[in-house]
Backbone as CSV, one residue per row, in Angstrom:
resi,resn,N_x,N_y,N_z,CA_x,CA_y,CA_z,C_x,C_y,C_z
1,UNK,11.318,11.688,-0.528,11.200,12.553,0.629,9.747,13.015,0.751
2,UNK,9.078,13.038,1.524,7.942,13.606,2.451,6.703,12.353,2.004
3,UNK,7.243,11.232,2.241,5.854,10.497,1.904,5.941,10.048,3.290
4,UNK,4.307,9.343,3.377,4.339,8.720,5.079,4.566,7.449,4.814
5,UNK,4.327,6.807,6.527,5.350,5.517,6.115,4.288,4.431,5.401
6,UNK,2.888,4.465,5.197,1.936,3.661,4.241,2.109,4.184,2.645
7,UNK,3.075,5.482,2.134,3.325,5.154,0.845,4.626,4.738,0.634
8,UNK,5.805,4.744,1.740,6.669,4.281,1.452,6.874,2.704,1.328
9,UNK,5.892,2.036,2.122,5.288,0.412,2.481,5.050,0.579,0.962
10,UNK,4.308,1.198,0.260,3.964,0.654,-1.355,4.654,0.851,-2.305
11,UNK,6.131,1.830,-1.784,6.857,1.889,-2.884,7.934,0.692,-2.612
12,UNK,8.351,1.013,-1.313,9.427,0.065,-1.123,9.280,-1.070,-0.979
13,UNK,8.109,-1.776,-0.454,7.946,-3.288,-0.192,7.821,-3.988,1.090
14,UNK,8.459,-4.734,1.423,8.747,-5.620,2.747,9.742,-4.923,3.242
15,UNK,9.537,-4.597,4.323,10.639,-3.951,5.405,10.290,-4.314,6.597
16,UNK,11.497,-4.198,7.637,11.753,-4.016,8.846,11.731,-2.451,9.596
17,UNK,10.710,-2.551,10.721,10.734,-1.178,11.173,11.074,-0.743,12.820
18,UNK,11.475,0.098,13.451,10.969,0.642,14.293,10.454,1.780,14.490
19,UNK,9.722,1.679,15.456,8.688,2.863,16.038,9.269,3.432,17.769
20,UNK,9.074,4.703,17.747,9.180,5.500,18.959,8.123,6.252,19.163
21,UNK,6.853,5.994,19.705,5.386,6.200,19.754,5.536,7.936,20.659
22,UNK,4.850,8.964,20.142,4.883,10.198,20.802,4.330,9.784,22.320
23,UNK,4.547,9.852,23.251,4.556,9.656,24.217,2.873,10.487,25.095
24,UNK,3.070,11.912,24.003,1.987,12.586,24.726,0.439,12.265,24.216
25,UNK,0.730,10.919,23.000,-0.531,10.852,22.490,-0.521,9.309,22.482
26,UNK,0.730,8.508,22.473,0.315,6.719,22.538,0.625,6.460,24.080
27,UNK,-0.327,5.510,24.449,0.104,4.834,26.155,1.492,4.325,26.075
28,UNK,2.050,3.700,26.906,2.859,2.948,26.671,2.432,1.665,26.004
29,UNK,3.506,0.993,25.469,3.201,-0.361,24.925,1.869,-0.379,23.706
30,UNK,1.240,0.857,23.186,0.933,0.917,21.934,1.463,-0.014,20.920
31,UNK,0.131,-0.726,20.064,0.648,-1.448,19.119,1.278,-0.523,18.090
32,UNK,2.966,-1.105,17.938,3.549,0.136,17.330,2.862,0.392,15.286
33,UNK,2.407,-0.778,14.891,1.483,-0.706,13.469,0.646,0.429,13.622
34,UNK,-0.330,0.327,14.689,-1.557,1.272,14.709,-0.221,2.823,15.118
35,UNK,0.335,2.879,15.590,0.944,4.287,15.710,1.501,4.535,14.450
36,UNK,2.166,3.428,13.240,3.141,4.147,12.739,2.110,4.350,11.177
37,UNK,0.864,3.759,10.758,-0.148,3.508,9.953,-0.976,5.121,10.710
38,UNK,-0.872,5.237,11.529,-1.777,6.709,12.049,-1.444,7.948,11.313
39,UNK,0.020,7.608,11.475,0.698,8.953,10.816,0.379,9.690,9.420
40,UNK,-0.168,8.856,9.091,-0.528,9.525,7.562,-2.178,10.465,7.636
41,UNK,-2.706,10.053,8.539,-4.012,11.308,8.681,-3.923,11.772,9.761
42,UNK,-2.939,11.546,11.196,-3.193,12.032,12.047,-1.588,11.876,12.766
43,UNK,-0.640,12.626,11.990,0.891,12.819,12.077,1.471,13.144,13.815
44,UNK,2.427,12.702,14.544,2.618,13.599,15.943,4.189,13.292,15.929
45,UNK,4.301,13.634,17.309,6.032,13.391,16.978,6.733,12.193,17.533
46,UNK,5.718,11.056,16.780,6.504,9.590,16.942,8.037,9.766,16.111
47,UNK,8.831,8.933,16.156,9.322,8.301,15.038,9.922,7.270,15.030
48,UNK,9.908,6.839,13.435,9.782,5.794,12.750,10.830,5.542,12.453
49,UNK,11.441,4.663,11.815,12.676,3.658,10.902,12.204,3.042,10.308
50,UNK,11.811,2.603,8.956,11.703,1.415,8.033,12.907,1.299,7.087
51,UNK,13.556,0.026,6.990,14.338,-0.755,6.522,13.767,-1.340,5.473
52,UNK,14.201,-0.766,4.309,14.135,-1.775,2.987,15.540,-2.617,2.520
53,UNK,15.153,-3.318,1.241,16.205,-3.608,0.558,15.510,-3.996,-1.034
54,UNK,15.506,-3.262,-1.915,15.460,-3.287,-3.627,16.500,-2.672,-4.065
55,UNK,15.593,-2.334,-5.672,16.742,-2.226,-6.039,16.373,-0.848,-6.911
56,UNK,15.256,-0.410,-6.409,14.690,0.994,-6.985,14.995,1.744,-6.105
57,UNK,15.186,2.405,-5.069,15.834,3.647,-4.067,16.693,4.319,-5.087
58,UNK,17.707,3.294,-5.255,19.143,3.537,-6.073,19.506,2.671,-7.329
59,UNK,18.350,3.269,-8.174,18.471,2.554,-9.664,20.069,2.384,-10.287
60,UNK,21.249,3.448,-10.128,21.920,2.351,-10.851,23.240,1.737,-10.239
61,UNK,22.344,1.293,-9.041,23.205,-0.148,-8.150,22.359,-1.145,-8.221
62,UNK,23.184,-2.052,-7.771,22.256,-3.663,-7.395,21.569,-3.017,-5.878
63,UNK,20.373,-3.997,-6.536,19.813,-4.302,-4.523,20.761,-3.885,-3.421
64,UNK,20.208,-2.663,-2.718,20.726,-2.502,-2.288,19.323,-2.496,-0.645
65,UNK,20.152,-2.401,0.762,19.190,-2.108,2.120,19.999,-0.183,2.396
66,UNK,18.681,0.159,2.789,18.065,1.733,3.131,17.357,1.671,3.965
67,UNK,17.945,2.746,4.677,16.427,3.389,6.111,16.028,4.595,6.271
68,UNK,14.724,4.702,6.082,14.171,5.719,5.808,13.538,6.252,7.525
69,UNK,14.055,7.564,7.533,13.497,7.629,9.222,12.441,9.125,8.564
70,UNK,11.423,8.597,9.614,9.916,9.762,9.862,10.058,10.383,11.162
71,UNK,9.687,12.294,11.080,9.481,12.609,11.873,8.234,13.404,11.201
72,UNK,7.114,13.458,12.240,5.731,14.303,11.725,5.067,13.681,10.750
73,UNK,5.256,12.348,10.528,4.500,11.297,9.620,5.238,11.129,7.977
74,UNK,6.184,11.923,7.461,6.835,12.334,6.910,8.490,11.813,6.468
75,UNK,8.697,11.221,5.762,10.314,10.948,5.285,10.758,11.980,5.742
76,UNK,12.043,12.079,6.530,13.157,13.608,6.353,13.977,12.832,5.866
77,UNK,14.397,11.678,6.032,16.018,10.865,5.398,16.145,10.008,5.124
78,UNK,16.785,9.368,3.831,17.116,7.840,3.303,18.353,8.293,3.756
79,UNK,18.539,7.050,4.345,20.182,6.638,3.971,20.491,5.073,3.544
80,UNK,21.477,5.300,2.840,21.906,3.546,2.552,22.798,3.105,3.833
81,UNK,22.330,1.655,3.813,23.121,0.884,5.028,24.435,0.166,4.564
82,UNK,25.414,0.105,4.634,26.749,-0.501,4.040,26.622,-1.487,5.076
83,UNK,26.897,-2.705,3.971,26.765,-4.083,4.187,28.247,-4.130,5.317
């Protein structure tokens, strides 16, 4: 909880993401990388979804997929995804 989404990229790995770009600070059609890589020095109220799947989130299961959603550049929630 409270990392942005460039330390969660180094804990978790390869993921799938989406982005919902703050509206009052990205144009439309913003490359959603450069909005969701911003957040960590210059946070707004985009938000994010990144989708993992390891097997460290939840050490004592197998590999498991999680989505971690950002508001304010910031983790507020993992949840696990049931297959």
């Amino acid at each position: 909880m409270g990392m942005t989404p460039f330390e969660a990229k180094l804990a978790g790995g390869a993921f799938a993401f989406k982005v919902v770009a703050d509206a009052a600070r990205w144009p439309t059609n913003s490359d959603p990388y450069k909005v969701m890589w911003a957040q960590s020095l210059l946070p707004d109220n985009s938000e994010i979804w990144m989708t993992f799947k390891n097997s460290t989130q939840f050490p004592d299961e197998p590999e498991c997929m999680f989505r971690v959603h950002f508001r304010r550049g910031k983790v507020i929630e993992i949840e696990k995804v049931r297959d």
